[in-house]
N, C-alpha and C positions, 0 to 999 in steps of 0.2 A: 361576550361582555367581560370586561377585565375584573368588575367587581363577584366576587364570589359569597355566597351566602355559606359557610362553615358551620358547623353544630359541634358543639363539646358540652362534655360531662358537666354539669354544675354542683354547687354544694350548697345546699340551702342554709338558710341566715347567715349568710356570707355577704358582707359588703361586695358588692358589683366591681369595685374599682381595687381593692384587695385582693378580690380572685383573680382579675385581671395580671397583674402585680408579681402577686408572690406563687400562684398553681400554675398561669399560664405563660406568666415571666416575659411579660411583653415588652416591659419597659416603661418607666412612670410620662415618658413623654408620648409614646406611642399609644400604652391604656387610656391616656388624656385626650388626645388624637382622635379615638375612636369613638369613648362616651361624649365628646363637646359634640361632634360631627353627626351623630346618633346612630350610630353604626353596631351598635352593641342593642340586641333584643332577646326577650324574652321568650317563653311559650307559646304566646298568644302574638307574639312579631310588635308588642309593644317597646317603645324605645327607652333604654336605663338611663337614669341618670347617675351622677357619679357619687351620691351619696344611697342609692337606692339598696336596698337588703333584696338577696337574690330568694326568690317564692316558688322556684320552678326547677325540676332538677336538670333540664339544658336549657343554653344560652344559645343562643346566635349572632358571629361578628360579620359584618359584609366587610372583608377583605379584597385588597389590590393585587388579585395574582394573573402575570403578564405572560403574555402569548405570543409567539411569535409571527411574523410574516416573511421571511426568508432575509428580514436586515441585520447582516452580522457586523461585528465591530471592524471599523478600516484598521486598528493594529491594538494587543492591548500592554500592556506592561502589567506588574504585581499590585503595583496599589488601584490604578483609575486605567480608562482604557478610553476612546474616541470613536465616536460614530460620523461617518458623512451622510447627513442627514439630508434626503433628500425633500424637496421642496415637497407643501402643502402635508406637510406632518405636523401635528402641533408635538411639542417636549411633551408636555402634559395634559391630562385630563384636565378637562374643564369642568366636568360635572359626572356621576354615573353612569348616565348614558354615554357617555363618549367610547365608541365602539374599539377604538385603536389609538394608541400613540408613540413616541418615541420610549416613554415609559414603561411600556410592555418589553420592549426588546431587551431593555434594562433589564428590569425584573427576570426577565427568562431566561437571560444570559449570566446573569449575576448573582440572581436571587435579590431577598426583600432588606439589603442592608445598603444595596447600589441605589445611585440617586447621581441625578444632577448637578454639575458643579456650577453651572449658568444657564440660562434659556437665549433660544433666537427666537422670533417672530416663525409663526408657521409654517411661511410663502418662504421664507429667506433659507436659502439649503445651505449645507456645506457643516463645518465642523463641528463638534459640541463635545465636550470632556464628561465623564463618569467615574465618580470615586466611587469603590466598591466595596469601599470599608466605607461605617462613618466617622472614622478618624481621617480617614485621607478625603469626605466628601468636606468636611471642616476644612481644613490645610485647602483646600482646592478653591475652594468659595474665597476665602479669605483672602488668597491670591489675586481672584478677582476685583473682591469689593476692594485693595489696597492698591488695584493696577499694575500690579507685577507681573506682567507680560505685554507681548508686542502682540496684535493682530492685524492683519488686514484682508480686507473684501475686494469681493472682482463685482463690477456692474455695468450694466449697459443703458446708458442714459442718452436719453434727447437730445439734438442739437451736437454740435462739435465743439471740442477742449482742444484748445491748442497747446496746452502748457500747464506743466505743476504749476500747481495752488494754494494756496491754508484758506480757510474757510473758518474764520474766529467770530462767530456767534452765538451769543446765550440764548439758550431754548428754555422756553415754557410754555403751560398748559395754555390751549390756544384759548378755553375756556366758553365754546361755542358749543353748537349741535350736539358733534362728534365728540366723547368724552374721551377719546383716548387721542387723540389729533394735537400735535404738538405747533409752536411756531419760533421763528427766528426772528430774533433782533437782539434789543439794546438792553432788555431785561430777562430775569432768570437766569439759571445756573448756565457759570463759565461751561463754553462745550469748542470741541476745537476739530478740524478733519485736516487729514491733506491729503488731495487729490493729484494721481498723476495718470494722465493718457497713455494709452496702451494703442489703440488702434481707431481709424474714424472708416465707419461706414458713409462713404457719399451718395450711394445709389438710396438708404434707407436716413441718410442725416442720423444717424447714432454712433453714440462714440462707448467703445469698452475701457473703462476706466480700474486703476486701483485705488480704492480709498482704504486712508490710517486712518483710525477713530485714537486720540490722541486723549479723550475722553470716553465716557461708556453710558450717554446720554439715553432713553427710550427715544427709538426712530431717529436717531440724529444723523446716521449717512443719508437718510432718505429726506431729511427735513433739510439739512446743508444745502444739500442739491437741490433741491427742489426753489430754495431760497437765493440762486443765484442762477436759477432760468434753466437748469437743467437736472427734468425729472427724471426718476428711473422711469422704465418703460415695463408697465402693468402694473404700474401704481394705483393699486383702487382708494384710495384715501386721501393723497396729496396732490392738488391741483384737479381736485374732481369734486362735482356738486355736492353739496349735502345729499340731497336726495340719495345719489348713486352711493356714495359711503357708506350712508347709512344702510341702504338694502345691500350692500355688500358684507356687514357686519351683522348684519341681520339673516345672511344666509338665503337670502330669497333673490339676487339677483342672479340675474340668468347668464350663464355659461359665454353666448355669443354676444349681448349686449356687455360684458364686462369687455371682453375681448375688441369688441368694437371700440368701445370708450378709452379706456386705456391703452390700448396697442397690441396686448398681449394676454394670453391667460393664466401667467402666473406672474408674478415680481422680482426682477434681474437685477438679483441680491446674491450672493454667494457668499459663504465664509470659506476662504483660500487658506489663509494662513497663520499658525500657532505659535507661538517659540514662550518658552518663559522655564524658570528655575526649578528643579523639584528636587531638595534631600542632595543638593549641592550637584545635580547632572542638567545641563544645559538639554533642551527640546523643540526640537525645529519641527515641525510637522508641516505637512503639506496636503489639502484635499486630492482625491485622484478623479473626483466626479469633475467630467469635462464637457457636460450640457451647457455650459453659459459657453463658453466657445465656440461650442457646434453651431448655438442658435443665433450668435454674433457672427462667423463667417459664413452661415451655408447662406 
């Protein structure tokens, strides 16, 4: 389990968020972190609040300390470093329980100051950035949220493309069942893709494409596509019943029924490619994981 239950010394009628602070110098935004989250307890495993006087001479915090599974970084440099993430990893814990994540690798390769500078989807594989300081995970984010940088994805969708495309439609909450299920048209935020063909499967009608997200929309390669007749293939969400989405988010739909329904058992997503500015040196990156390939020509 990546959460660890830690024990340390206390000092009695000490403010909770004080010893936090200033004995154990965690940091006024990480000691906040811990007591909102209630992650900070007492003797008896009750939870502190952040004005609470400490009655017990140990505390206990449930920390995030990460473990590995043999995923090492595809290259790193001195400030942030890139993993090729493969598919059906989530970046993040969801909750406690969540036994494994890209996070962990983080943590154990970096230690607890490394963090993510954006998230993919958890089906969708391929690159993800890690600033390892959190000065350089600031400068990284920021990057992002101001879109200073180029990326594009490799995917393999339904049907044949015969030709580059732009794909200029506003995505918003589809506001149905599925709360996380986005839709295309003439309202919501500007979103924009450009699609170019790479190769068309005729024996299987699939075509491997590259799409520019030209925006940085929630699901917007897969919402484009999907909104101009051609879905990714193992789409569990888009262009699939409510019912199936939902027990797919739900975690209870079955292995060979997803596989049946959508095509495939994972989602033929990839993040291919990085380039953008760091401290005035230009950065072209390139994934080396070549499964969407393999499972496009074999």
């Amino acid at each position: 389990m990546p959460f660890i239950l830690k024990k340390y010394d206390a000092i009695i009628g000490k403010k909770i968020q004080q010893f936090l602070l200033h004995d154990l110098k965690l940091g006024p935004k990480l000691s906040q972190k811990y007591i909102g989250r209630g992650r900070v307890f007492d003797e008896d495993f009750a939870p502190f609040k952040s004005s609470d006087i400490i009655k017990t001479n140990c505390i206990y915090i449930a920390q995030f300390e990460g473990h590995t599974r043999g995923l090492n970084p595809l290259i790193e440099f001195e400030d942030f470093a890139l993993f090729d993430k493969p598919t059906n990893l989530m970046v993040h814990p969801i909750s406690k329980k969540t036994p494994y994540s890209l996070l962990d690798e983080i943590r154990y390769h970096f230690g607890e100051d490394a963090n993510l500078a954006h998230r993919i989807d958890a089906e969708t594989s391929g690159l993800v950035i890690v600033g390892k300081t959190k000065k350089s995970e600031i400068e990284l984010k920021e990057m992002f949220l101001e879109k200073k940088y180029k990326k594009s994805y490799l995917a393999i969708v339904q049907g044949k493309i015969e030709k580059s495309l732009t794909i200029d439609l506003k995505l918003q909450k589809e506001g149905k069942a599925i709360g996380v299920r986005m839709q295309a048209g003439e309202k919501g935020k500007e979103s924009c893709t450009i699609v170019n063909p790479i190769s068309y499967n005729e024996k299987k009608d699939l075509t491997l494409i590259e799409a520019i997200p030209l925006t940085g929309r929630q699901h917007q390669i897969r919402v484009h596509l999907y909104a101009i007749g051609h879905k990714i293939l193992g789409d569990p969400i888009y262009g699939i019943e409510d019912e199936i989405a939902e027990s797919y988010l739900n975690k209870t739909l079955a292995d060979e029924k997803r596989e049946e329904i959508t095509g495939s058992y994972r989602l033929w997503l990839h993040a291919q490619y990085l380039e953008f500015n760091y401290k005035n040196i230009i950065y072209k990156l390139y994934s080396k994981n070549n499964e969407i390939k393999r499972a496009f020509y074999m």
